[in-house]
FIBA-362437 format. One record per residue: residue in one letter; x, y, z of N, C-alpha, C, O, CB in turn. Coordinates in steps of 0.05 Angstrom, whole numbers, padded with zeros to 5 digits, always signed. Glycine has a CB too. Layout:
! FIBA-362437
AXYZXYZXYZXYZXYZ ...
This chain:
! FIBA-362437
X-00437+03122-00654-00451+03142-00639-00477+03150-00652-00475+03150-00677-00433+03168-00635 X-00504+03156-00640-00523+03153-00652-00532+03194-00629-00522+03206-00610-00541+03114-00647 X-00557+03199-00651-00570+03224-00630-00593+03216-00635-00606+03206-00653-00564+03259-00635 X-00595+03227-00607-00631+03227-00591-00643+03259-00598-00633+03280-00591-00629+03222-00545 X-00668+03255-00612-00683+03281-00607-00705+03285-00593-00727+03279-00603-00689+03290-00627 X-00704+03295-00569-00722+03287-00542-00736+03316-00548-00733+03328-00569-00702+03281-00505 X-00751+03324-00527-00760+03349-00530-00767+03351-00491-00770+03330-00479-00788+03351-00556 X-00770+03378-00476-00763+03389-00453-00785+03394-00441-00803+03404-00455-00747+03410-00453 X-00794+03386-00406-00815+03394-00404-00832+03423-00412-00856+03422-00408-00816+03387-00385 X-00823+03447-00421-00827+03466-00427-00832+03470-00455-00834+03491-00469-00811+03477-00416 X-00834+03437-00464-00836+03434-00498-00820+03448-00512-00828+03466-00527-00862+03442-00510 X-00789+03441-00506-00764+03452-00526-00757+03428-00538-00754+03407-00524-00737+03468-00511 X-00753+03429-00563-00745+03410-00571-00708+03405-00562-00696+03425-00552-00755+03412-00599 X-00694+03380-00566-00665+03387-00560-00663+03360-00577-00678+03342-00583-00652+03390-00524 X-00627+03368-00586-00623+03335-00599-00596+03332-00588-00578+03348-00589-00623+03331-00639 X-00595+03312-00578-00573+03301-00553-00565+03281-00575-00577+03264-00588-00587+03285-00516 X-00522+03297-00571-00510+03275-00580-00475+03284-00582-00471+03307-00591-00526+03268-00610 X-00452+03271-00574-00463+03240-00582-00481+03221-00558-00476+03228-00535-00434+03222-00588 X-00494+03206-00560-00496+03180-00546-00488+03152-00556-00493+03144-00579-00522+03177-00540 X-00476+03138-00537-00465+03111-00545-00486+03097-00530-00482+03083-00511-00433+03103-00536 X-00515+03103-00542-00532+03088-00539-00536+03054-00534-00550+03043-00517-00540+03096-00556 X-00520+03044-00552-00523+03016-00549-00501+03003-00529-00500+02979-00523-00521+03004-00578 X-00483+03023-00519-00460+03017-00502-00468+03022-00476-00451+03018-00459-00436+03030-00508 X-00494+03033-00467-00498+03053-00441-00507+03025-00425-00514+03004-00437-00525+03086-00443 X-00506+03028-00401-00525+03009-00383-00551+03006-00389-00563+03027-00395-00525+03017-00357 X-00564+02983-00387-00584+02988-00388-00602+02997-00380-00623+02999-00392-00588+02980-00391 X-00595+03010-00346-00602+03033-00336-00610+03070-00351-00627+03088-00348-00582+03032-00321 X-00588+03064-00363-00596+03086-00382-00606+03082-00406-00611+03102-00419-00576+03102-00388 X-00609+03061-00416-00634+03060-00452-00649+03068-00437-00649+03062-00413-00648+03027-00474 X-00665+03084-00446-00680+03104-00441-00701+03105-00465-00691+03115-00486-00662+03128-00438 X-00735+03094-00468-00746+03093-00492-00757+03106-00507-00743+03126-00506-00756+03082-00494 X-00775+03111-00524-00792+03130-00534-00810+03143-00516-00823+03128-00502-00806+03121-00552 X-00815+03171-00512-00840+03175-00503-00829+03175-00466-00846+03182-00450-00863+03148-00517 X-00812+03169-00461-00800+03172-00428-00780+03185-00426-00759+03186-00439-00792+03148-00413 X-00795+03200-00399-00780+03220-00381-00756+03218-00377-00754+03195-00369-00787+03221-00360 X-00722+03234-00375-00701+03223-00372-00697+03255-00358-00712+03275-00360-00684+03208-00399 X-00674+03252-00346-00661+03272-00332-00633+03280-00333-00621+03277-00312-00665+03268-00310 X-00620+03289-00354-00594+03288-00369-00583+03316-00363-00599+03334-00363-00598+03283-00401 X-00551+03324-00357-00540+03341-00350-00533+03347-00384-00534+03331-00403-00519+03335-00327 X-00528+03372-00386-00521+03377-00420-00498+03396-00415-00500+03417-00403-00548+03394-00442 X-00478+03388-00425-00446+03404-00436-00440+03418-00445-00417+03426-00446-00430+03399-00449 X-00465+03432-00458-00457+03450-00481-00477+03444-00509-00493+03426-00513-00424+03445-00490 X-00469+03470-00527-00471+03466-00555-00462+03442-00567-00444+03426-00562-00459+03484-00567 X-00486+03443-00590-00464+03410-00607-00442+03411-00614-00423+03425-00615-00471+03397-00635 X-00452+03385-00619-00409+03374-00623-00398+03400-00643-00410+03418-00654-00400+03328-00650 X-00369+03392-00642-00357+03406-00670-00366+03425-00682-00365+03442-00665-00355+03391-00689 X-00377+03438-00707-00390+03463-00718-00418+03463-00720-00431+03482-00729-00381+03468-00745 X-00428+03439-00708-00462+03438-00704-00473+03465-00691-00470+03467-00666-00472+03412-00683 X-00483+03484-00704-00491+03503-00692-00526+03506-00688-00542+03525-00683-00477+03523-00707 X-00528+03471-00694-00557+03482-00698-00580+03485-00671-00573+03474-00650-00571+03461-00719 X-00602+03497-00671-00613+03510-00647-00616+03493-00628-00607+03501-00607-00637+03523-00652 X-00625+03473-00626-00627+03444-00613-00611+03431-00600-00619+03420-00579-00630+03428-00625 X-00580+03429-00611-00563+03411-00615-00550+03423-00588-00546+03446-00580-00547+03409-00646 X-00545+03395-00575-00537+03393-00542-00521+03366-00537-00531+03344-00540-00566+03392-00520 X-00490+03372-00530-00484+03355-00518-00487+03339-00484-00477+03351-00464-00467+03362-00525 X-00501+03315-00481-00499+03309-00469-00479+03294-00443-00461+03279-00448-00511+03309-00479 X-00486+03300-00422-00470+03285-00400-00477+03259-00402-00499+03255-00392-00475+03295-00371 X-00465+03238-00413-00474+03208-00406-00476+03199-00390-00494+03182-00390-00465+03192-00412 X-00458+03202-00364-00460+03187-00340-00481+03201-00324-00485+03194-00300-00434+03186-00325 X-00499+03222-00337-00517+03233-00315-00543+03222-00329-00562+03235-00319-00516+03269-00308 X-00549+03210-00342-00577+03204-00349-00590+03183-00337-00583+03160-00344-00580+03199-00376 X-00613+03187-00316-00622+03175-00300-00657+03176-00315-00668+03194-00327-00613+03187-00269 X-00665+03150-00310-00696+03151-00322-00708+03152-00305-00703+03145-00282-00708+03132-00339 X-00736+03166-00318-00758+03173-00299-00787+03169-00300-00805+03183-00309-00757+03197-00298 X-00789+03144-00289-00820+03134-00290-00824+03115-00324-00805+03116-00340-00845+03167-00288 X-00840+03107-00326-00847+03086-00351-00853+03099-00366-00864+03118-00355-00867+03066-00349 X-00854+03102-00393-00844+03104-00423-00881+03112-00423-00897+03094-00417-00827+03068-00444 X-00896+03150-00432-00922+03146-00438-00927+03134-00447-00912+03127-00465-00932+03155-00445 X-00956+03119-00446-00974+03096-00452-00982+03099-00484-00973+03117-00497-01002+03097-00432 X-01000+03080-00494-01023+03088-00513-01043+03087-00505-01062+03095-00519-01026+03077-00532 X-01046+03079-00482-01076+03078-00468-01081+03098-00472-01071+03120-00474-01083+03071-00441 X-01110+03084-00471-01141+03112-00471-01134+03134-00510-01136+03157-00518-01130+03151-00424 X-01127+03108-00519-01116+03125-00550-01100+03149-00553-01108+03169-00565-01138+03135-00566 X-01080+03146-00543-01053+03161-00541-01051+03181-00515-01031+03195-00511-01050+03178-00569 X-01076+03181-00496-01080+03210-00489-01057+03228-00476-01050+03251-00477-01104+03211-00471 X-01046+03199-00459-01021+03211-00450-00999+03230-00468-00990+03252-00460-01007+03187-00442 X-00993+03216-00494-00980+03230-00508-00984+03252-00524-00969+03269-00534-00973+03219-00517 X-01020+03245-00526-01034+03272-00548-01024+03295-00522-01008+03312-00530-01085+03271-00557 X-01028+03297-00503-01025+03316-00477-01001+03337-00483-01000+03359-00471-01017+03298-00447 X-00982+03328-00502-00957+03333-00501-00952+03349-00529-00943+03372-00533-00941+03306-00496 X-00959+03333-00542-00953+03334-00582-00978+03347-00584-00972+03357-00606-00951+03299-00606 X-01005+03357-00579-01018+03373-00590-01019+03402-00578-01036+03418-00584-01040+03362-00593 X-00996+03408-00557-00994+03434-00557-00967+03447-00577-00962+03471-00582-00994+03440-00526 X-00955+03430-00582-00935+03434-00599-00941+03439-00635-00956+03427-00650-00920+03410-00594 X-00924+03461-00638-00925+03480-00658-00925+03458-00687-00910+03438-00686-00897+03501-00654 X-00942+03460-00712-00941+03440-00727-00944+03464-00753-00960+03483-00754-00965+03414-00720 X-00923+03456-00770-00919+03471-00801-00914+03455-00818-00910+03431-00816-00897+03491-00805 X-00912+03474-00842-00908+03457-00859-00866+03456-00863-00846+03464-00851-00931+03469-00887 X-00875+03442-00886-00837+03440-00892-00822+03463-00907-00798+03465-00907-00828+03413-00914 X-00844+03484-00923-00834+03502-00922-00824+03518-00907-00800+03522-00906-00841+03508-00930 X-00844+03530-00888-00847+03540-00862-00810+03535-00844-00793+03550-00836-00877+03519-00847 X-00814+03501-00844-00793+03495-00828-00767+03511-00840-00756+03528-00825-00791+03464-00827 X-00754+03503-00872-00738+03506-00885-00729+03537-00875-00707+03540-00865-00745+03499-00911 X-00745+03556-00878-00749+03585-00865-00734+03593-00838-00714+03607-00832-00780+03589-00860 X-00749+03579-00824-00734+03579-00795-00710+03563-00793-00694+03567-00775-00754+03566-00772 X-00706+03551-00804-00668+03547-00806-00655+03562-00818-00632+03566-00811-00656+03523-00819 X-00668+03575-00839-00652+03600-00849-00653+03619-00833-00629+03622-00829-00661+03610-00872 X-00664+03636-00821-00670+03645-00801-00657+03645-00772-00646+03665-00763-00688+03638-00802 X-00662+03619-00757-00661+03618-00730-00646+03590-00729-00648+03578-00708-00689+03621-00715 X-00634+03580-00749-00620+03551-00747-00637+03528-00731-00627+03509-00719-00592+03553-00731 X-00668+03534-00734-00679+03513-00726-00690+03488-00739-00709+03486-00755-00693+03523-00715 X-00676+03471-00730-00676+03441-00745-00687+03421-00735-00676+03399-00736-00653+03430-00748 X-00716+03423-00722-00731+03400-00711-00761+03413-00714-00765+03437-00709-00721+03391-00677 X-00776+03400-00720-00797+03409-00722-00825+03394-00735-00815+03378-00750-00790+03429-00732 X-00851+03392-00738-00875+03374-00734-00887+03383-00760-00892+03407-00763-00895+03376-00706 X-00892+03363-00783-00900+03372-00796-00929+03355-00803-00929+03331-00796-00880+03378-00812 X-00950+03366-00816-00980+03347-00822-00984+03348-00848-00998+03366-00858-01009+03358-00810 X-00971+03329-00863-00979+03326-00892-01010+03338-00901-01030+03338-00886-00978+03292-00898 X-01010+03346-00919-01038+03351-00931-01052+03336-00938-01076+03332-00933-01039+03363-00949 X-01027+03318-00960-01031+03293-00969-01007+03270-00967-00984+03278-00966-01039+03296-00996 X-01013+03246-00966-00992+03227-00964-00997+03213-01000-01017+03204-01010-00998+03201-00932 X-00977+03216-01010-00974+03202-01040-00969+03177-01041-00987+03161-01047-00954+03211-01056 X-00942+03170-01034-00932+03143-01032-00895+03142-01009-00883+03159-00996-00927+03131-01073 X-00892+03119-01014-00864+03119-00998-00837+03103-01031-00837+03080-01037-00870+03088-00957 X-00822+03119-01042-00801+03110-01050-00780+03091-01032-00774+03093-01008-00792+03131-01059 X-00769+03070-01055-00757+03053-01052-00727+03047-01067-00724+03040-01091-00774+03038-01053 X-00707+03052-01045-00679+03056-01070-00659+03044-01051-00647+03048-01029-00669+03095-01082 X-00661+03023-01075-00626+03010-01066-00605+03019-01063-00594+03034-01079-00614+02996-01082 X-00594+03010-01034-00571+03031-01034-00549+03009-01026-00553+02984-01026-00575+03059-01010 X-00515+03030-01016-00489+03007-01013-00505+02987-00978-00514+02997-00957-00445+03033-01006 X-00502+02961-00985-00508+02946-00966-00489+02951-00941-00498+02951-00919-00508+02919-00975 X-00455+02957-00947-00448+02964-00930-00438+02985-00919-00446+03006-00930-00441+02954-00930 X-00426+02988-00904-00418+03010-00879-00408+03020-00900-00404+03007-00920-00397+03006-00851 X-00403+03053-00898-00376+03077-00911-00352+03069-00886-00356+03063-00863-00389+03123-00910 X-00333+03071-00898-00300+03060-00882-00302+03085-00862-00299+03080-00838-00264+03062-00908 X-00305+03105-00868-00305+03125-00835-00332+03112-00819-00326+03106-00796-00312+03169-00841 X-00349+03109-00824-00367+03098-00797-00354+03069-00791-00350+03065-00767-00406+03095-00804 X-00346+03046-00809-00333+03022-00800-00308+03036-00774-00312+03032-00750-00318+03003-00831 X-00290+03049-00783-00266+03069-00769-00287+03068-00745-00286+03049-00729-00256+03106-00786 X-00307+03088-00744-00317+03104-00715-00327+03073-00706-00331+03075-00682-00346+03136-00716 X-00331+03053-00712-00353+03032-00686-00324+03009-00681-00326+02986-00672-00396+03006-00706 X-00299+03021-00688-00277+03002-00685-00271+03034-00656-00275+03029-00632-00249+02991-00724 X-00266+03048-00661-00253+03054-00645-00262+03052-00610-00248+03061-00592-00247+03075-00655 X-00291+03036-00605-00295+03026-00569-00284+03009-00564-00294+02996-00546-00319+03018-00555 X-00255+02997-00578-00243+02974-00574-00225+02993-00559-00220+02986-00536-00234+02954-00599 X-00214+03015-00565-00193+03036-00545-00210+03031-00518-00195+03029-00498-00192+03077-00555 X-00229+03030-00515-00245+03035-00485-00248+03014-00476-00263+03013-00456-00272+03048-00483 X-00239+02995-00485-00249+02964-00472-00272+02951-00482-00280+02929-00475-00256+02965-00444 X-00282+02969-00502-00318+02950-00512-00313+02933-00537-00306+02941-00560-00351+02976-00525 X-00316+02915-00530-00312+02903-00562-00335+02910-00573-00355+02910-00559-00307+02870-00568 X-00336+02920-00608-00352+02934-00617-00381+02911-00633-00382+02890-00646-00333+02954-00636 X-00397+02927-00624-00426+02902-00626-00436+02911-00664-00435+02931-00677-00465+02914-00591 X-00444+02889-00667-00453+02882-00700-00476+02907-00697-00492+02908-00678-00470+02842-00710 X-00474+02924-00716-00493+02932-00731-00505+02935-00762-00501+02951-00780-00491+02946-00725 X-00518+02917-00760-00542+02919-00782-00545+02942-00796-00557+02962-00789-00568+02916-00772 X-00527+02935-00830-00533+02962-00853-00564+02951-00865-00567+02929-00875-00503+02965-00886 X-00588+02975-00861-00607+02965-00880-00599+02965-00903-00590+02988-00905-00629+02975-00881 X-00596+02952-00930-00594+02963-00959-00613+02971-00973-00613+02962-00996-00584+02949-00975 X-00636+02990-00965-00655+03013-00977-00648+03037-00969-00630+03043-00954-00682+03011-00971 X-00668+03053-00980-00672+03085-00964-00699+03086-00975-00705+03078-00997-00650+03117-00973 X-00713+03094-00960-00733+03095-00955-00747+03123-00957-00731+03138-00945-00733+03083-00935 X-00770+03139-00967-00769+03158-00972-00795+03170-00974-00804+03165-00996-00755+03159-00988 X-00818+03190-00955-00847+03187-00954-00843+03212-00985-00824+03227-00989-00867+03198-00917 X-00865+03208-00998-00879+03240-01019-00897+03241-01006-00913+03224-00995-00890+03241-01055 X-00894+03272-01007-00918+03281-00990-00932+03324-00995-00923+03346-00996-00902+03273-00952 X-00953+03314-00994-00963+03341-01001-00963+03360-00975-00967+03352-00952-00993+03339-01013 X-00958+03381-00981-00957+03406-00949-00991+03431-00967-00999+03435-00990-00900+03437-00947 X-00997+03440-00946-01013+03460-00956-01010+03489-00970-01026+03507-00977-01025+03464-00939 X-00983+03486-00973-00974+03515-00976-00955+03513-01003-00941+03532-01010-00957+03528-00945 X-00955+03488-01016-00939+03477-01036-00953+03453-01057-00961+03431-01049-00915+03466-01021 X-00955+03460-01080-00966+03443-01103-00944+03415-01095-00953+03392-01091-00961+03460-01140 X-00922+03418-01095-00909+03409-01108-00895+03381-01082-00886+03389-01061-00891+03433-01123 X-00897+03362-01087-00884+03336-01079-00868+03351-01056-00861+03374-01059-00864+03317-01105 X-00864+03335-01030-00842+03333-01021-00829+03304-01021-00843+03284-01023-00844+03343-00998 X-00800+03302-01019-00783+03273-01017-00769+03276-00990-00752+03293-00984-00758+03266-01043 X-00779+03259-00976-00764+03268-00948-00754+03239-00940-00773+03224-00935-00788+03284-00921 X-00732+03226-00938-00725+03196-00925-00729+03198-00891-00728+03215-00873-00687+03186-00934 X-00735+03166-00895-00750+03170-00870-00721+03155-00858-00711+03134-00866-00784+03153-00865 X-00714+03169-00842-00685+03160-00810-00700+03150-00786-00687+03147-00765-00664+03196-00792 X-00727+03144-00785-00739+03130-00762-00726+03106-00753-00732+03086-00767-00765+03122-00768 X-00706+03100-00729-00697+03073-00725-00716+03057-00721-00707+03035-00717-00679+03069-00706 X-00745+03058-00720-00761+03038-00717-00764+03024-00747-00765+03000-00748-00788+03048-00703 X-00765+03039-00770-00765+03023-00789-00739+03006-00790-00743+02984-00801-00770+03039-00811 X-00716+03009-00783-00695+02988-00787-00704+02971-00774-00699+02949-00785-00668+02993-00781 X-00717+02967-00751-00721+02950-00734-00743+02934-00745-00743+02909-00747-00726+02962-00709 X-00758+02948-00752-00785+02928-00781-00769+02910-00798-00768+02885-00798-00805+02953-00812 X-00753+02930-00815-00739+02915-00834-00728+02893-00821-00733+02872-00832-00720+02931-00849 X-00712+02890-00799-00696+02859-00800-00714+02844-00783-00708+02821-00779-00662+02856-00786 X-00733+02852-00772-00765+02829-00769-00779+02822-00797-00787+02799-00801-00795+02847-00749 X-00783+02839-00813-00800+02825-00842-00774+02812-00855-00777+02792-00870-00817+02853-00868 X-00746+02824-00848-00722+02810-00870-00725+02771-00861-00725+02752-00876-00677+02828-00859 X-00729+02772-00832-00727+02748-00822-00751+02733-00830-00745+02711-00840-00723+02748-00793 X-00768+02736-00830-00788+02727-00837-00801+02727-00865-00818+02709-00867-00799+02736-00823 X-00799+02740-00884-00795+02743-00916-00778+02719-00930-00763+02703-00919-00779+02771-00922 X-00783+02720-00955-00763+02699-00971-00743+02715-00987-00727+02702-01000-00780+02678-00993 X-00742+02741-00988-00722+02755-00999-00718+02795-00990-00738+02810-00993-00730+02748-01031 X-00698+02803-00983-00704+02834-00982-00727+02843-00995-00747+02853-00985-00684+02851-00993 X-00723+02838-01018-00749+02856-01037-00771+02857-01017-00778+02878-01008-00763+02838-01070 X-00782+02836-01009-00809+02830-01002-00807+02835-00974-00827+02829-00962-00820+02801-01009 X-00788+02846-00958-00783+02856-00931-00788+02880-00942-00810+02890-00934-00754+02852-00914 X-00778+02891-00955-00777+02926-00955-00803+02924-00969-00814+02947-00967-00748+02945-00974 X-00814+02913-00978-00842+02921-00993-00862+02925-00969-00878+02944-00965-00855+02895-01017 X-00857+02897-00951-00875+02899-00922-00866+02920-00902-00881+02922-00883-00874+02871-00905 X-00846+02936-00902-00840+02961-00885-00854+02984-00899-00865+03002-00887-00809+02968-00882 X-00851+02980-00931-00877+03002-00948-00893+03005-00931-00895+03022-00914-00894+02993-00975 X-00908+02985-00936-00939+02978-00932-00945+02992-00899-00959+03010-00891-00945+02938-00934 X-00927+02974-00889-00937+02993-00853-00936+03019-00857-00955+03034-00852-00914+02990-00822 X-00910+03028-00868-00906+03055-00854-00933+03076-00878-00941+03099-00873-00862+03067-00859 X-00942+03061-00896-00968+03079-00906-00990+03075-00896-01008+03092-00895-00976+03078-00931 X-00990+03048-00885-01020+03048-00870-01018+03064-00843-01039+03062-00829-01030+03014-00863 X-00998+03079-00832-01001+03097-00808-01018+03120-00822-01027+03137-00807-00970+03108-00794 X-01025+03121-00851-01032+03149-00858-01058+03137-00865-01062+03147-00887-01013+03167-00883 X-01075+03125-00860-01105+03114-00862-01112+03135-00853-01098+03153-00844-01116+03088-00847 X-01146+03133-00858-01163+03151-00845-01178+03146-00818-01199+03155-00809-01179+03156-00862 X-01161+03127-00809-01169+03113-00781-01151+03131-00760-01158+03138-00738-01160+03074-00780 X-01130+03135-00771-01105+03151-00759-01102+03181-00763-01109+03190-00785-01080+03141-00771 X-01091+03201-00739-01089+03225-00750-01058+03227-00750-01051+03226-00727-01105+03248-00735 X-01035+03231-00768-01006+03213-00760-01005+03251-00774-01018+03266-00789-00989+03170-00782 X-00971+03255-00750-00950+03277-00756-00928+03271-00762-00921+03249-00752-00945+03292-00738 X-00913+03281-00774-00886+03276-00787-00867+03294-00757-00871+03315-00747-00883+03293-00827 X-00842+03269-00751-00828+03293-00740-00805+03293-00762-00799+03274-00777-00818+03292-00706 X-00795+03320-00759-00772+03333-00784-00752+03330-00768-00752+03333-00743-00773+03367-00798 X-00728+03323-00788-00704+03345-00765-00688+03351-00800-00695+03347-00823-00672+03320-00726 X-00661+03365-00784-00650+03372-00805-00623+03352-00807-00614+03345-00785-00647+03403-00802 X-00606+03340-00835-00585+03331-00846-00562+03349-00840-00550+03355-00860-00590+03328-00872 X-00552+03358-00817-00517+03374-00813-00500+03368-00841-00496+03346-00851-00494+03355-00782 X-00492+03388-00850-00489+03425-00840-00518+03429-00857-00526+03452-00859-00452+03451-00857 X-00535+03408-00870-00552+03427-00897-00585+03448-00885-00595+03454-00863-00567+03394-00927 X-00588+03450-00894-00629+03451-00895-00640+03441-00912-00653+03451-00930-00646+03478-00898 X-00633+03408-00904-00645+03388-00915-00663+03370-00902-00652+03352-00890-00628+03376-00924 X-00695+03370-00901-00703+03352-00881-00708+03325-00878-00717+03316-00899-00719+03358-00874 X-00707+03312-00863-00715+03285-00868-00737+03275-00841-00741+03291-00823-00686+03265-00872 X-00748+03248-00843-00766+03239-00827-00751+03232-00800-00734+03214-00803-00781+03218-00839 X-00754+03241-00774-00736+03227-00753-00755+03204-00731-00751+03188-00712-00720+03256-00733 X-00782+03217-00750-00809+03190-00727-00829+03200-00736-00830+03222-00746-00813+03189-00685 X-00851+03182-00733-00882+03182-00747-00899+03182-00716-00892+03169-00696-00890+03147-00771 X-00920+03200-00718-00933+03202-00690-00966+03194-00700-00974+03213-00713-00928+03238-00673 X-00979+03181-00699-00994+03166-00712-01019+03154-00698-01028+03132-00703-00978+03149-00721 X-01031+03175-00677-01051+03160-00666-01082+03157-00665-01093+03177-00674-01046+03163-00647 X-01095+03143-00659-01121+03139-00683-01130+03172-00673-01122+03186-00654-01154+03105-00676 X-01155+03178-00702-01165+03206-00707-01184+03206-00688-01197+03186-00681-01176+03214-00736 X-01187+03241-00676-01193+03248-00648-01230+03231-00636-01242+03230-00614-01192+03290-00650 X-01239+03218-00670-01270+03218-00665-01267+03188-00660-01284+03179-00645-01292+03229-00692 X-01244+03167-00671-01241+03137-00668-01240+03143-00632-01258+03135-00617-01208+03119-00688 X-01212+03160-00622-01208+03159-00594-01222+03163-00579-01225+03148-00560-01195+03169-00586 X-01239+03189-00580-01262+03190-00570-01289+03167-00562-01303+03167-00542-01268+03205-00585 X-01290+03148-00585-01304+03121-00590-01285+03105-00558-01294+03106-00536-01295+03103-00633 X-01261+03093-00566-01240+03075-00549-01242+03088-00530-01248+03071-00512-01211+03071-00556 X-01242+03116-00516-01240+03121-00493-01270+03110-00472-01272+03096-00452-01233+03151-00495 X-01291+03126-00494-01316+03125-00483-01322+03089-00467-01331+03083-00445-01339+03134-00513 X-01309+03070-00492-01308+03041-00486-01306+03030-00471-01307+03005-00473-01298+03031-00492 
């Protein structure tokens, strides 16, 4: 079971889950950046109390129209993400203490580097347990790919001297990783080439936001996606084009 953190036309953020994402029709994959129309159940699962957290109706998620563009240098999506509230990670940490809010946009001050740490290649025996049990439902259960890193941006906020370590949970980087793994002559040099991209989103060609969410039960944040589209004076240039 995997969760989606979508956000509402009224710019609420929500994080929908569970989804048996990779089990749904393909009617319902549903991609980045597109419209969906989902009935919601309730509060999250189990003791998830956090502000966001929404169980979804699976059989009601119907998509809606094609996935915003990057054309015209993001504009479709700047439309969306620059009226939305952007802090730092202190800031955020606060409001979960506070208001249990666990999603939220943050703009480095500075980008340092991305850490690199070997981790167990395979599954923990309770998640092997949870992707055996869609064999009860009739699905025979589909291979998933353990990356063996974690991955991890430092990064400066304006309101703090001091480093942040935040791992990045972006499923697009797993998806890098077993394109550079395939194409590389060894992990090392896959995960070195997932480095490399995910810092060159922080060029000065790019104006890139961090989205946060929070690690259940903690107020711990980590990276859940990189929003990264060239800086407002490059787009301005591409649009004019």
């Amino acid at each position: 079971m995997s969760a989606r953190r979508e956000f509402t036309r009224s710019l609420e953020w929500v994080r929908l889950y569970p989804i048996d994402y990779r089990y749904r029709a393909r009617s319902q994959q549903f991609r980045k950046y597109q419209w969906i129309n989902v009935g919601l159940a309730g509060r999250g699962a189990g003791n998830d109390k956090r502000r966001e957290s929404r169980r979804p109706d699976l059989d009601s998620i119907r998509i809606l129209g094609e996935p915003l563009s990057k054309g015209h240098s993001w504009r479709e999506r700047r439309e969306i993400i620059d009226k939305m509230p952007v802090r730092t990670v202190k800031q955020l940490k606060a409001l979960y203490a506070s208001e249990k809010t666990s999603i939220g946009i943050v703009k480095p001050a500075g980008m340092i580097d991305i850490e690199i740490e070997p981790i167990d290649p395979e599954w923990k025996p309770e998640w092997q347990a949870l992707f055996k049990q869609f064999t009860l439902f009739g699905d025979a259960p589909k291979d998933l790919a353990k990356i063996p890193f974690k991955f991890s941006y430092v990064f400066k906020c304006e309101d703090n001297d001091k480093p942040h370590h935040a791992m990045i949970e972006d499923w697009e980087l797993g998806v890098l990783y077993l394109k550079e793994r395939d194409r590389k002559a060894s992990e090392h040099q896959a995960a070195q080439s997932v480095k490399e991209k995910y810092l060159s989103l922080f060029s000065k060609e790019r104006d890139p936001l961090l989205f946060m969410g929070t690690t259940f039960p903690w107020n711990a944040w980590v990276v859940i996606g990189v929003f990264y589209p060239p800086t407002q004076f490059q787009g301005m240039l591409d649009f004019e084009s």
